[in-house]
C-alpha positions in Angstrom: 20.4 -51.5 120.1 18.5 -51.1 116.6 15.0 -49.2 116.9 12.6 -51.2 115.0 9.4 -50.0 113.1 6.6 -51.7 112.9 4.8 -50.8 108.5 1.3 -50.8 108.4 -1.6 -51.7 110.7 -4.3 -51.0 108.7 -3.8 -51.0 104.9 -6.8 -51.8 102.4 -4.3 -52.1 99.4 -3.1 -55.6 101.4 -5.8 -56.6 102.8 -7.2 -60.4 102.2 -10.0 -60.3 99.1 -12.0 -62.7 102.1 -12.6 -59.2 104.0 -14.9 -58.4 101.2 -17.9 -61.1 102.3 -17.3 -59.9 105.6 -20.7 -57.7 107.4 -20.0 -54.1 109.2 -19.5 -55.9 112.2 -17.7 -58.5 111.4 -14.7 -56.4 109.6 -14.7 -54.3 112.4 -14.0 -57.3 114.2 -11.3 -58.7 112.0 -9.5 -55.3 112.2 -9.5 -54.7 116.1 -7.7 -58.8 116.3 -5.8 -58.2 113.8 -4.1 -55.0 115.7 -4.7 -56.6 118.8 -2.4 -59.4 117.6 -0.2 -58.0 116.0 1.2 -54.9 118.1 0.4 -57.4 121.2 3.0 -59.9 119.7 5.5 -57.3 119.5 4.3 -55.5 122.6 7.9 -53.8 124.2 10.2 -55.0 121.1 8.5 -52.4 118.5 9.1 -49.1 118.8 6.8 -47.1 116.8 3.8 -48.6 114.5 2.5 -47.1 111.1 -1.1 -47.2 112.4 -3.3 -46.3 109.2 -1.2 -46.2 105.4 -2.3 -44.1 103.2 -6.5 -43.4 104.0 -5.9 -40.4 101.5 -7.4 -40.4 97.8 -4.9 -38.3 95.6 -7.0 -35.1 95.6 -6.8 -35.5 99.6 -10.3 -36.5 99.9 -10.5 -39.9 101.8 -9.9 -42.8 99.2 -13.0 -45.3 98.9 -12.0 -48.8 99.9 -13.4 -51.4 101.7 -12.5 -50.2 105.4 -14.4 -46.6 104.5 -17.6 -48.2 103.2 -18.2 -50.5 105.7 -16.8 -48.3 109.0 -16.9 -44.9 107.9 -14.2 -42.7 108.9 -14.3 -43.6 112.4 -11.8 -47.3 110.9 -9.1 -44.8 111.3 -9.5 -43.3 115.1 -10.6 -46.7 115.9 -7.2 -48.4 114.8 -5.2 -45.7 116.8 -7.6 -46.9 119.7 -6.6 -50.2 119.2 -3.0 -49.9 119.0 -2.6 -47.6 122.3 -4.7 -50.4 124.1 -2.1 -53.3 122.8 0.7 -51.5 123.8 0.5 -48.3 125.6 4.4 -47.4 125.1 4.4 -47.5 121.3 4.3 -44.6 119.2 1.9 -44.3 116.8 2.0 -43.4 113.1 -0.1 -41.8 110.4 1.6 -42.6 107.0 0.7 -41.3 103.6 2.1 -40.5 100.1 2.7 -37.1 98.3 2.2 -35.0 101.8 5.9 -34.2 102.1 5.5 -30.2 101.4 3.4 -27.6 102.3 2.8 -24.8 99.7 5.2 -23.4 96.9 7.9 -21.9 99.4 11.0 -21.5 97.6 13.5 -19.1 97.4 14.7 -18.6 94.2 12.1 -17.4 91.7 13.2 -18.6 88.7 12.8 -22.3 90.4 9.9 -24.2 89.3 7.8 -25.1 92.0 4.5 -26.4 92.1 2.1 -25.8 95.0 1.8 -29.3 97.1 -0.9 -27.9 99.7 -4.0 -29.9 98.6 -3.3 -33.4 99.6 -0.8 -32.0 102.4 -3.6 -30.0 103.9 -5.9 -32.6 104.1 -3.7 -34.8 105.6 -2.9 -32.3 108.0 -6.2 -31.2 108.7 -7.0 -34.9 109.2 -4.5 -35.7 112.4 -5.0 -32.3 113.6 -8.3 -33.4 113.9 -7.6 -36.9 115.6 -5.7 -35.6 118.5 -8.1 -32.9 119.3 -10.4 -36.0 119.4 -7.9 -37.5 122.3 -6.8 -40.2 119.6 -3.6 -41.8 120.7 -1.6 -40.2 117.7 2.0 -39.6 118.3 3.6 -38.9 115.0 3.1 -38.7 110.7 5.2 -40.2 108.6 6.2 -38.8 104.8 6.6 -41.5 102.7 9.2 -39.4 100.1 8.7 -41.7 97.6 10.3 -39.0 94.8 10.7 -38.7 91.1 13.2 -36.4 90.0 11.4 -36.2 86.2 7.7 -35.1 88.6 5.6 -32.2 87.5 2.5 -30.5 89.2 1.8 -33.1 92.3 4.3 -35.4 91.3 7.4 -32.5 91.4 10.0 -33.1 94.2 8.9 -30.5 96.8 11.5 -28.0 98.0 13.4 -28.2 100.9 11.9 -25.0 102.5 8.5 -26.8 102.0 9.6 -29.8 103.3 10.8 -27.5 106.6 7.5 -25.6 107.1 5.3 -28.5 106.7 7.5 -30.4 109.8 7.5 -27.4 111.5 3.7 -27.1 111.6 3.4 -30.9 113.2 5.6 -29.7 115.9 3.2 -26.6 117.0 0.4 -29.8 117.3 2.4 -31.9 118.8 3.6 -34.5 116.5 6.7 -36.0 115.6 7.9 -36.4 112.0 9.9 -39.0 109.8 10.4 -39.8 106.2 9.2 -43.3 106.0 10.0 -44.8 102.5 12.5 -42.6 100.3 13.9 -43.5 97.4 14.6 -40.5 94.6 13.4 -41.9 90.9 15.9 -40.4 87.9 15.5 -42.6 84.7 13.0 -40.5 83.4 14.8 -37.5 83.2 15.8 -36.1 79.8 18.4 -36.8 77.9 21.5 -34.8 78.7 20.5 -34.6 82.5 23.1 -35.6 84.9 20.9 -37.9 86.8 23.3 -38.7 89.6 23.5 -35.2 90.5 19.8 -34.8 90.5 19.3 -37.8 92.9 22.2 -36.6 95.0 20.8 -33.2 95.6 17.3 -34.7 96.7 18.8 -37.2 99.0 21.3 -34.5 100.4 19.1 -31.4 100.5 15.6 -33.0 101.7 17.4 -35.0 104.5 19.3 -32.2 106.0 16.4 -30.4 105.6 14.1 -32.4 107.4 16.6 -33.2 110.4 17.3 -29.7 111.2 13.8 -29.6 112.5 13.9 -30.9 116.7 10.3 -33.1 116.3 12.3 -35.2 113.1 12.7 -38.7 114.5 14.6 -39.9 111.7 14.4 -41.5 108.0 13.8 -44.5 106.6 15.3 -46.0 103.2 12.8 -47.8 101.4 15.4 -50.9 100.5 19.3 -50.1 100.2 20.0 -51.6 97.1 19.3 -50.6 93.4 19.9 -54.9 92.3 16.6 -55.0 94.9 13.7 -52.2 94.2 10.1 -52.2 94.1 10.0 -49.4 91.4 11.6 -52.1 89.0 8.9 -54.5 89.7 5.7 -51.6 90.0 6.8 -49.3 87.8 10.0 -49.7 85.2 13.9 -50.0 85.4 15.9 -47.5 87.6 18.3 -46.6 90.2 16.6 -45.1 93.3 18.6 -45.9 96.2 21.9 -45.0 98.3 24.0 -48.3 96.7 23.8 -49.4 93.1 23.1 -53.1 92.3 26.7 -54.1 92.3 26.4 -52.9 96.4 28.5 -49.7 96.1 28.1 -46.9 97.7 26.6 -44.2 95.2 26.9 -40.1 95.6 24.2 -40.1 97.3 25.1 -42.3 100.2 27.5 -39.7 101.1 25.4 -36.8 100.2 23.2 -38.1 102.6 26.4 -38.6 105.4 27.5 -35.4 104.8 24.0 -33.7 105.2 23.6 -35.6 108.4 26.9 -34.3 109.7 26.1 -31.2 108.9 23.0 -31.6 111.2 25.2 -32.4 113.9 26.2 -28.7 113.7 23.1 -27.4 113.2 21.4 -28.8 116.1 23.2 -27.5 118.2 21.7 -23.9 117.6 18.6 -22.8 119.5 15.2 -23.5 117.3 14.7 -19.7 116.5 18.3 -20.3 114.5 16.8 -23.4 113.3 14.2 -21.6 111.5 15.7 -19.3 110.3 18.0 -21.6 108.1 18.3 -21.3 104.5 18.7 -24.0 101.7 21.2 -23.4 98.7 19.3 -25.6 95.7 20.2 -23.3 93.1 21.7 -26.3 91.4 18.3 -28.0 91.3 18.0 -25.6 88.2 19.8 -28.2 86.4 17.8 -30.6 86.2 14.2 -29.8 86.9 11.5 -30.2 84.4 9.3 -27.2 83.3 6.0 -27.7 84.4 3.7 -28.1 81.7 2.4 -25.1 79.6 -1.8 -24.7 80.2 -2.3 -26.2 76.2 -1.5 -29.4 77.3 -3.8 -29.8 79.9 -3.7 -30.3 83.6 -4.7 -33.6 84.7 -7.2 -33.7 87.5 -7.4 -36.0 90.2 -10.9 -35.9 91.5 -12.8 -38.7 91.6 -9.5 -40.9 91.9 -9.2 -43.4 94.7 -6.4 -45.3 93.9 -3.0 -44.8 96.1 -0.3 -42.0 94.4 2.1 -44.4 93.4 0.1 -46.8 91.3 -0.5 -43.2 89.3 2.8 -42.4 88.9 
């Protein structure tokens, strides 16, 4: 049987433009049938919902939209709320963008690695938050949605980030998946093997993320290059497991192999688990300096609009 997930509940980036004449009340309204519908259609045949998609501004503050000014934060409890009451078996999903790592943890010191806490923390704080409030909240999902060529929030978190930030879900309660990755090379420098960047992101941040026990899993976001919403949102590039002429790529089995591996490594006790260590010295191929202090860091307060449409 195929598990099927259910991508997103309550989004303001694809909501109807009629919302917008709509009072308090009434949007409130629109938003519990619209759940109420929707999960209730595919009550029993869904397995897990993304509930709320990305409520987070950039900086980690919640991101002004339509849902926020009208209903307050409470939109986002609420639509959990919802959800439980249209199917009480589902599992239920808090999905954002850029949250993928927690901190600068990395072994190797000569690695550049930027700090990814900010957003991260918020969003953990946030769900924290919502199940101590006894919201039906069963799980977050990372969107992974990397670029190799990233520097400062946009950098490709380290495995061992990647590890501690699942592992703090876990002492709260909550599941983990990557929900959308694809791994951006095309803006790389010149002279940069690109398929061996990609490949050592797929490989490394998978196994990574499925040696931890509260991982459900990880979804693609689309399987071939010829078919790519970075072509159409951003520009031209390769991002996923086959290329456009439906070939496997290096990454496909990177990602194979790393799951394999997993196989093994699940079978240890979670104190082994932990204790597992990531060889990404060859990341040092690749990786872009961060940039030097004279030319500026860009700041994202005040910034509403979703990570990607930044990127």
């Amino acid at each position: 049987a195929m598990n099927v997930k259910g991508h997103t509940l309550a989004w303001h980036v694809t909501s109807p433009e009629w919302l917008n004449n709509k009072t308090s009340y009434e949007l409130s309204e629109a938003l519990r049938r619209h759940i109420y519908t929707t999960v209730g259609h595919f009550r029993d045949r869904v397995d897990s919902w993304d509930v709320v998609n990305e409520s987070l501004a950039p900086n980690g503050s919640l991101a002004c939209h339509l849902f926020l000014e009208k209903l307050g934060p409470s939109y986002i409890e609420e639509s959990f709320k919802w959800a439980r009451k249209a199917d009480p078996n589902v599992l239920l999903i808090y999905n954002d963008n850029k949250v993928e790592g927690f901190g600068n943890v990395n072994k190797y010191s000569d690695l550049y690695c930027f700090n990814h806490s900010k957003k991260s923390n918020r969003m953990f704080d946030l769900v924290k938050t919502l199940k101590e409030n006894g919201t039906p909240i069963d799980g977050v999902g990372l969107q992974a949605h990397f670029n190799a060529a990233g520097v400062q929030e946009g950098r490709v978190p380290s495995p061992e980030s990647v590890v501690a930030n699942i592992q703090r879900y876990e002492e709260i309660g909550l599941q983990v998946n990557i929900s959308e990755m694809d791994v951006r090379v095309s803006k790389l420098p010149a002279g940069i093997d690109k398929t061996r960047a990609q490949t050592d992101i797929y490989r490394d941040i998978v196994k990574a993320s499925y040696s931890q026990k509260n991982f459900q899993g990880v979804t693609f976001w689309g399987f071939t290059d010829k078919h790519t919403w970075v072509s159409d949102f951003y520009y031209e590039d390769s991002p996923l497991l086959w290329n456009a002429q439906y070939k496997r790529k290096p990454a496909y089995f990177a990602v194979e192999d790393a799951i394999k591996a997993v196989v093994e490594l699940r079978k240890m006790n979670s104190t082994d688990r932990e204790e597992i260590k990531f060889d990404i010295s060859s990341w040092k191929t690749w990786m872009v300096p961060e940039p030097t202090p004279s030319e500026g860091e860009a700041t994202l307060d005040g910034v509403s609009k979703p990570d990607w449409m930044l990127s």
